[in-house]
Kinemage of the C-alpha trace (Angstrom):
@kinemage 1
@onewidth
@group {chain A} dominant
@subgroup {mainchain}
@vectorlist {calphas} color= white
{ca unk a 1} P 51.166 -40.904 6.239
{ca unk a 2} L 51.130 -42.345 2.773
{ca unk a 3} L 47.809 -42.195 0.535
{ca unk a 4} L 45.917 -44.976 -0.287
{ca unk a 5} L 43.927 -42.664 -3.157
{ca unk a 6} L 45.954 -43.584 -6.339
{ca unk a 7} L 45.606 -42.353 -10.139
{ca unk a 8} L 43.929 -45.307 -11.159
{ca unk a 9} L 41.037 -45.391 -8.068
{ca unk a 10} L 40.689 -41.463 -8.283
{ca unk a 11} L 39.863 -41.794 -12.619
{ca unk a 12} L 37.659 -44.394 -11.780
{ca unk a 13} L 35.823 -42.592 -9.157
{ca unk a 14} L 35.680 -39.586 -11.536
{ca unk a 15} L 33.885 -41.622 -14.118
{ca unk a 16} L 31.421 -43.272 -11.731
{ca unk a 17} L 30.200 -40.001 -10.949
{ca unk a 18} L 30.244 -38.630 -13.959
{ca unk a 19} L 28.005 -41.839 -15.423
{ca unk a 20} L 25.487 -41.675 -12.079
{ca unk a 21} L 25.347 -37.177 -13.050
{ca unk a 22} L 24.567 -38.072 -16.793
{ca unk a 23} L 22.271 -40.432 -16.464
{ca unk a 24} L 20.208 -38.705 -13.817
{ca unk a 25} L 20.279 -35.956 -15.907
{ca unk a 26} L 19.722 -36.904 -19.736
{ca unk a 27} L 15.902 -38.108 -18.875
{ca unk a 28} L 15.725 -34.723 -17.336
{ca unk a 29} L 16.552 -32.799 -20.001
{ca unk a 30} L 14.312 -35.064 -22.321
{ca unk a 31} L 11.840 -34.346 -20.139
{ca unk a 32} L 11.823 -30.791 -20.029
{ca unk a 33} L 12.087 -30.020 -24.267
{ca unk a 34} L 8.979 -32.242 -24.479
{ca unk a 35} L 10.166 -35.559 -25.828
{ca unk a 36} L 7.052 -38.121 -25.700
{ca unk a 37} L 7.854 -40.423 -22.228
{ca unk a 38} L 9.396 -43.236 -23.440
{ca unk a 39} L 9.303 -45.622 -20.475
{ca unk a 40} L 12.168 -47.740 -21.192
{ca unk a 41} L 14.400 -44.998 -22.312
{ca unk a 42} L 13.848 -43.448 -18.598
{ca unk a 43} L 13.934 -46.557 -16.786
{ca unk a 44} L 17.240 -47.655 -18.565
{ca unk a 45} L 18.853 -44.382 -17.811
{ca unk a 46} L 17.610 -44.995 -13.967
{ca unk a 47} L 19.175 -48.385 -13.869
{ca unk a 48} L 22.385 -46.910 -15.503
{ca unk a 49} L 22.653 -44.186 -12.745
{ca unk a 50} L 22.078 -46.523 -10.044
{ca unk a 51} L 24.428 -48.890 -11.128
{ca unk a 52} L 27.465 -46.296 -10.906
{ca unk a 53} L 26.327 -44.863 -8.060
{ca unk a 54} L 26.795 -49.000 -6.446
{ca unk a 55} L 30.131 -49.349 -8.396
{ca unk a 56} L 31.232 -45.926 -6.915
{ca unk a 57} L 30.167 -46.726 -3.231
{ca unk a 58} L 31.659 -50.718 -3.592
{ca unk a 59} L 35.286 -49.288 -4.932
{ca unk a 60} L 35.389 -47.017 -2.228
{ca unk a 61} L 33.757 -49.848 0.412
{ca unk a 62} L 37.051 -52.024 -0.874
{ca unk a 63} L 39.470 -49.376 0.067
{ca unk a 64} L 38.478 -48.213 3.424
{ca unk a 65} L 37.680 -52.191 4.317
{ca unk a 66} L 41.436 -52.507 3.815
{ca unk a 67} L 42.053 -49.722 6.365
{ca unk a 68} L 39.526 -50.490 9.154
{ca unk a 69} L 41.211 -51.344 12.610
{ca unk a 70} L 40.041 -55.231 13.200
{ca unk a 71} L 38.867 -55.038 16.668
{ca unk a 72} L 37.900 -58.330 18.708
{ca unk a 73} L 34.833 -58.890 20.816
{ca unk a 74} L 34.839 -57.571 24.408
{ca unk a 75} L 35.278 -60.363 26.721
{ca unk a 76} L 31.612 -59.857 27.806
{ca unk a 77} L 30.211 -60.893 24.617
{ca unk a 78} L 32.274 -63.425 23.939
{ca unk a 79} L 32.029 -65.541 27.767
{ca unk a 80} L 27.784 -64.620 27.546
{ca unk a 81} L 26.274 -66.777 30.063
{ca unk a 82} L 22.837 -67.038 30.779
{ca unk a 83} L 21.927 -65.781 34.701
{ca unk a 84} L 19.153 -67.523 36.179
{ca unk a 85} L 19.040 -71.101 34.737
């Protein structure tokens, strides 16, 4: 069975997560040595980590989509017939 992981999706994979670990944990460490709450710095760093974290789970979404089994309708769903009119 051949892999469909190659250099180029693993890298970018590696990079997602290592963008959605930063930026969850840069406002963290701000946090903790007592840096004044700066609302948009935090916020910004939020919307950076959850933007990887969607880039990350929509390049793997691509691959696996590629792999699925396409599977038709049982025959019951398609011929549905109402029973009783």
């Amino acid at each position: 069975m051949e892999s469909f992981i190659n250099e180029s999706f693993f890298r970018k994979n590696c990079i997602y997560f290592f963008g959605f670990s930063i930026f969850f944990i840069i406002p963290a460490i701000f946090e903790g040595i007592g840096i004044p709450d700066s609302m948009l710095f935090f916020k910004l760093f939020d919307m950076l980590g959850f933007i990887s974290i969607v880039m990350f789970e929509i390049g793997w979404y691509k691959l696996l989509k590629t792999c699925a089994n396409k599977k038709s309708l049982p025959q019951e769903l398609i011929n549905f017939k109402r029973t009783g009119d």
